[in-house]
N, C-alpha and C positions, 0 to 999 in steps of 0.2 A: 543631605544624602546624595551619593553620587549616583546619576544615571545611566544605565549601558541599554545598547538597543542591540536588537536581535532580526536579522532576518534568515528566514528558512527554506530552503531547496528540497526538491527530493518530493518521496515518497511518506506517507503515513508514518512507517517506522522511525524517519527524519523526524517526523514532527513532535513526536513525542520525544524523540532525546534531546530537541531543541526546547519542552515546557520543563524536561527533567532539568535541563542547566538553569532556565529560568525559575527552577524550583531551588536550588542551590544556590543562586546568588542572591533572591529575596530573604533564604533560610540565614545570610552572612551581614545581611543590613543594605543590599547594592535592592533601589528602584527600577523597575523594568520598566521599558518603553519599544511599541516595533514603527517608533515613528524615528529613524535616523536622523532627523536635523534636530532632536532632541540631547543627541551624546555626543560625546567626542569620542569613544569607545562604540564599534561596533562589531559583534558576534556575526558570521556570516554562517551557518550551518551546510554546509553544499552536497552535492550528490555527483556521483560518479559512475552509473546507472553502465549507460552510453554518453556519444558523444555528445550528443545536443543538451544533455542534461549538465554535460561538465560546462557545456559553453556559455550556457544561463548563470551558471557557480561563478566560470571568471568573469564575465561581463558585469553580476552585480560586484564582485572584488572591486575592479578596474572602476567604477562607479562612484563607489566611496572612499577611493582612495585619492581619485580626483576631485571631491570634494575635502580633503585633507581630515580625513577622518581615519584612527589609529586602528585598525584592522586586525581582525583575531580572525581565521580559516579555521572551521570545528568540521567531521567528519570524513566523508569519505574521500573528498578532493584532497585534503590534508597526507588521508592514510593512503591515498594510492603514488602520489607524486612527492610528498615531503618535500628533501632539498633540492629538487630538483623545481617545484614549484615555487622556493623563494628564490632560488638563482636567477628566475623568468620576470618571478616581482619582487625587487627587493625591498619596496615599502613596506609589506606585512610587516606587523609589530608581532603577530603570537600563531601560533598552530598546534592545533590539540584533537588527534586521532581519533578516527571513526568510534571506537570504547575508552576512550580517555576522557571524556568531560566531565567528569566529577573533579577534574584539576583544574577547572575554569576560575574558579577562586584564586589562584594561587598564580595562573597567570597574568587574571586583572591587576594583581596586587604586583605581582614586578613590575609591567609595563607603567601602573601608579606611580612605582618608585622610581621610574627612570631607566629602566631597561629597553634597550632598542627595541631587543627578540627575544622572545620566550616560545622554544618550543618542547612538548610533552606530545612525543607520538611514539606508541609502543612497537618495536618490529614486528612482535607477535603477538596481534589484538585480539584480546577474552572478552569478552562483553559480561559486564556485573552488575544488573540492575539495582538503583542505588535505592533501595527500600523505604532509609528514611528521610528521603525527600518526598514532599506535595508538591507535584505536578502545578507548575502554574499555566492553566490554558491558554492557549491562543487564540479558539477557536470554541467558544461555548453556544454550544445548540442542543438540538433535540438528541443528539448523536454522538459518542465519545470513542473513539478508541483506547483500547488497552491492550499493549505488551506484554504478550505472554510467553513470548521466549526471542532470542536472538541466536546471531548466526548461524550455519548451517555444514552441516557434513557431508550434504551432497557435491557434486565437483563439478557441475554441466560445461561443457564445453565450451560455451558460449558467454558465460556469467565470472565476472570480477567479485562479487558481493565476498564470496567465503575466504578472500585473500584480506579482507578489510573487514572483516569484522568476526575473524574465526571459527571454532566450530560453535556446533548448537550448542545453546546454553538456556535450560528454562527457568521458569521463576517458581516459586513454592505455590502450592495451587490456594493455601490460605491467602495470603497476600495478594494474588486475583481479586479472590472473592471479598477482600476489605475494601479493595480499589473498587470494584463493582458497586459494592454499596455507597461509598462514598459519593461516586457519582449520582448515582440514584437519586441518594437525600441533595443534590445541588439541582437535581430537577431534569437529569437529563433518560430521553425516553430508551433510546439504543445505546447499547454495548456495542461495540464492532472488533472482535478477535484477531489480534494480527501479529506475526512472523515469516521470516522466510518462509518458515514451512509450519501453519499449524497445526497440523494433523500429525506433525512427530511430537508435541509436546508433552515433557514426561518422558521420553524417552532416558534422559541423560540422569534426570535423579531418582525418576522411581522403577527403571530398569523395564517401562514399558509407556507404550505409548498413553496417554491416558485424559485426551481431551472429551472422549464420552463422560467420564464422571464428572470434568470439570462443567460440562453443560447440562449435565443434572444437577448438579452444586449451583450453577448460577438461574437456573430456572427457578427453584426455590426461594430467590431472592424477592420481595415483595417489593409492588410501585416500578419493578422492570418493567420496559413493553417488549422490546424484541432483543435478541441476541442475534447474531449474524456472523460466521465465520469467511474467512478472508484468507486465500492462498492456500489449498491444498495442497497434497500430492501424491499422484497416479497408485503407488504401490500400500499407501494407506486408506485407501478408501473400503476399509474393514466393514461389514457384515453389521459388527458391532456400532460401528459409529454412524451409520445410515439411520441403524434403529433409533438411536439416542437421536437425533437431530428429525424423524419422524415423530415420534412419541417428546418430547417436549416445544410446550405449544408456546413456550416462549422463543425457541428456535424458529428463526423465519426459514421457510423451506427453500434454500439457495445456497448452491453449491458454486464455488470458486474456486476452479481448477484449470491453471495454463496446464495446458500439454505438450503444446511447441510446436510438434509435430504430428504427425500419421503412419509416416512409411517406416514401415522397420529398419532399414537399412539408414534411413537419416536420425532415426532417433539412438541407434548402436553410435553413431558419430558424433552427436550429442552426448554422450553420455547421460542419455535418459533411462528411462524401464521402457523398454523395446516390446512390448506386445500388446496386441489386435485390443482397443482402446471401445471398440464398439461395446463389445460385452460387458466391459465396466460401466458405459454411461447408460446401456438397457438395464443393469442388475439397481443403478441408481433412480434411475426413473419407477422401476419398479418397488422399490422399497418404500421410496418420499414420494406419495403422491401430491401431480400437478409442482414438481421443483423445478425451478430454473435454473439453469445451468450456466454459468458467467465462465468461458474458455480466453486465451489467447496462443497466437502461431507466432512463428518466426519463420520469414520468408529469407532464400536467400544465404542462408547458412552455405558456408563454403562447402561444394561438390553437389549440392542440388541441383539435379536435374529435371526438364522437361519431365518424363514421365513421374519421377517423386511428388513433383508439384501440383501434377493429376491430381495422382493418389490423395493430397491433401484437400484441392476442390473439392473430388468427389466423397471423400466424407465430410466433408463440413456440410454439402448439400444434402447428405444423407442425413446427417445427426440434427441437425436443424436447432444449435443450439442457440437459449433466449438471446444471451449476448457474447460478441466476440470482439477480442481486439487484435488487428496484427500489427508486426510489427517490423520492418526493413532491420536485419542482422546489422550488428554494428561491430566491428571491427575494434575489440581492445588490448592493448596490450596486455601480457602476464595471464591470460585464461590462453587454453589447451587450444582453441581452433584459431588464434591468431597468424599459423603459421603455418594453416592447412590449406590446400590447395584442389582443385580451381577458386581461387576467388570468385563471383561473382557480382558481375558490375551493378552497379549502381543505377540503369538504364532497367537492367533484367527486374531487379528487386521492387522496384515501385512501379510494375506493370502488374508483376503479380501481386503484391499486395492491394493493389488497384479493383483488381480479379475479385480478390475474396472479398471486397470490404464491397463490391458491387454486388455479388450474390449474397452476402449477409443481411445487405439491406431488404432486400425481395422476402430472406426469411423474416429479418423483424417485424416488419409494416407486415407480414402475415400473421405472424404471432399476436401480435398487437390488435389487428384487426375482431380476434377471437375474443378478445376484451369488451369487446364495443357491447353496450347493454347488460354486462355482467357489474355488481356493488362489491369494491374492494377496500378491504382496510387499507387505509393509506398513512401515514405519517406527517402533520405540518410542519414546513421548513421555515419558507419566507413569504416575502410578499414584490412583486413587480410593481415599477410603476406604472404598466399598464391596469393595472386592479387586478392581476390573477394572485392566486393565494398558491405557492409553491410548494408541490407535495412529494413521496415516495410511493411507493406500494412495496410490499416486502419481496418485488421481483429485481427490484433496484439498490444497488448501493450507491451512497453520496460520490459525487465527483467522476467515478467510470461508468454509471448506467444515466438510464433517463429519467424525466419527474412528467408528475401529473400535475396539469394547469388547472385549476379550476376556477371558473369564476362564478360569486356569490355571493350573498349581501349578507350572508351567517356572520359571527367575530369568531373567527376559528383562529386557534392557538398554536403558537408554534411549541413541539413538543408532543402535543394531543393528536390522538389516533383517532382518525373519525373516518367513516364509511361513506365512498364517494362512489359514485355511479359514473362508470365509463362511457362517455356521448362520442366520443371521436380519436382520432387516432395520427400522426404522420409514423416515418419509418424507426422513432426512437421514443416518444415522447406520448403520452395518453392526456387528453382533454376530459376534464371531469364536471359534475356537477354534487352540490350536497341539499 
């Protein structure tokens, strides 16, 4: 049986169409491995985010090519650059577009048969979630992701994603709910909902948005522990879907909402929903009590100025939310602000973001602080080898928030939700006991 290895770039929604391909080539007779000195064929899945994300994409390319291994390019580096990306390396043997990997079969088997190059990258990427593939994991723990729609209709000014991977496209809300269970019976504790934009899902087939039902659909589901939604956005944060995500007690009470911005005038140039962002996050607070709120900004978007960049301090001072990420504007081609002007140097950008990531910390270590002597459900992850036993609380998601350490001589399970007592605290991170 022949072996291809797989390595993966990117974000969450990367990683799931890198188990979808390895769910396709085990469905055709091909062995997976993500150890590359196992194959002579290697899948690279990449991402094209920003820059730094593309430079991790070529650096591992450049890696295994110099290790003389036959090189397939899957996703978004694929779908943003094409022939212009093999003009730069012409070793690539294969390239296969950000919604093109269901044809990964079809390119292993050329480059099999003796074909230099094989490429399958659509100019105008649909994304089709491939239903009757099983997902082979990469990544089995207490915690799963699933795909509940792909690309997006929004246009931001700042964002390549919707030129590479097209408009929104959801999945049938039954086949959620079979993937949900599926995982379930494999033992894992968390769902994690994720798309460009989850809170439009539904919109395209059933002519309305309709992620509340589907979280009463998956609450239902027995042997769940929590569900968790991931990437809102600002103009769906319905009435209706507050209540649903209050009232089902499988819904961890956490909201994930980039907003970018603050000031009106930079969010009209973004092409975002330009209005006073406080009212939303008081009507959200007010609905889910005790919810956390996971935001991210972007500093430095071309024509921010000094007093905009106030404006954005002083609410984030104000709104005091649990976790925030920012993030230095990156400059891409083919989105709308590439070619807007004042640029903003490089020098300005990682002072303010500097700024905010110094007063966020003041708010978290205070947040956190409020924790100390309160018993929280928490989640088991792993174990350190110092003896701390590695946990969540449902104020945290895996990989962008923080975890509770706890040390303890219990055999707590990774997976199992057990009630740990908050002893301590730094500015990200809670010290527990059981």
């Amino acid at each position: 049986m022949k072996k291809i290895a797989l390595i993966s770039h990117g974000c969450a929604k990367n990683l799931v169409d890198s188990e979808l391909m390895l769910g396709t080539l085990a469905q055709n007779g091909y062995e997976i491995t993500l150890n590359e000195d196992e194959s002579d064929i290697v899948i690279i899945n990449t991402c094209s985010f920003i820059h730094d994300a593309e430079k991790e994409s070529v650096d591992s390319i450049l890696e295994m090519i110099n290790e003389g291994k036959k090189v397939i390019i899957a996703g978004c580096l694929a779908q943003k650059h094409g022939d212009e990306l093999k003009k730069a390396i012409p070793e690539i043997s294969g390239m296969i577009g950000a919604t093109d990997f269901s044809k990964i079969v079809e390119v292993i088997k050329s480059i099999e048969n003796g074909e230099e190059y094989v490429q399958e990258v659509n100019e105008t990427p649909e994304y089709n979630y491939p239903e009757s593939v099983t997902r082979q994991q990469i990544t089995v723990g207490s915690s799963s992701y699933i795909k509940i729609a792909d690309g997006c209709n929004y246009r931001c000014g700042y964002c390549i994603i919707p030129y590479l991977r097209g408009d929104y496209r959801s999945r049938k809300m039954e086949n959620i709910i079979d993937e949900a269970k599926s995982l379930v019976k494999k033992g894992v504790t968390e769902i994690i909902l994720i798309a460009q934009d989850t809170t439009g899902y539904g919109i395209d087939i059933y002519k309305k948005p309709m992620l509340p039902e589907l979280l009463r659909e998956l609450n239902k589901i027995e042997g769940l522990g929590w569900i968790r939604i991931m990437y809102a956005y600002p103009t769906q944060m319905k009435d209706e879907l507050l209540d649903a995500i209050a009232e089902c007690d499988k819904v961890v009470k956490y909201i994930d909402i980039p907003l970018q911005h603050s000031h009106p005038e930079m969010l009209k140039r973004m092409n975002r929903p330009a209005f006073d962002y406080r009212e939303m996050i008081e009507n959200i607070r007010k609905r889910i009590p005790n919810v956390a709120i996971r935001t991210a900004f972007i500093v430095g978007y071309p024509g921010e100025t000094e007093e905009e960049f106030e404006h954005l301090y002083e609410f984030i001072k104000d709104m005091k939310f649990n976790k925030l990420g920012v993030f230095e504007y990156s400059r891409e081609k083919g989105t709308p602000s590439y070619n807007m002007k004042p640029q903003i140097s490089k020098k300005v950008m990682k002072e303010r973001r500097n700024k905010l990531m110094e007063l966020q910390q003041g708010i978290s270590k205070s947040i956190n602080e409020g924790f100390i002597g309160k018993t929280m459900p928490c989640i088991i992850e792993s174990f350190t080898d110092e003896g701390y036993v590695v946990a969540r609380t449902q104020n945290d998601a895996p990989e962008v928030d923080g975890v509770v350490y706890i040390k303890t001589d219990e055999p707590l399970v990774p997976g199992d939700i057990e009630n740990v007592k908050i002893v301590d605290c730094d500015e990200y991170d809670l010290i527990g006991e059981v």
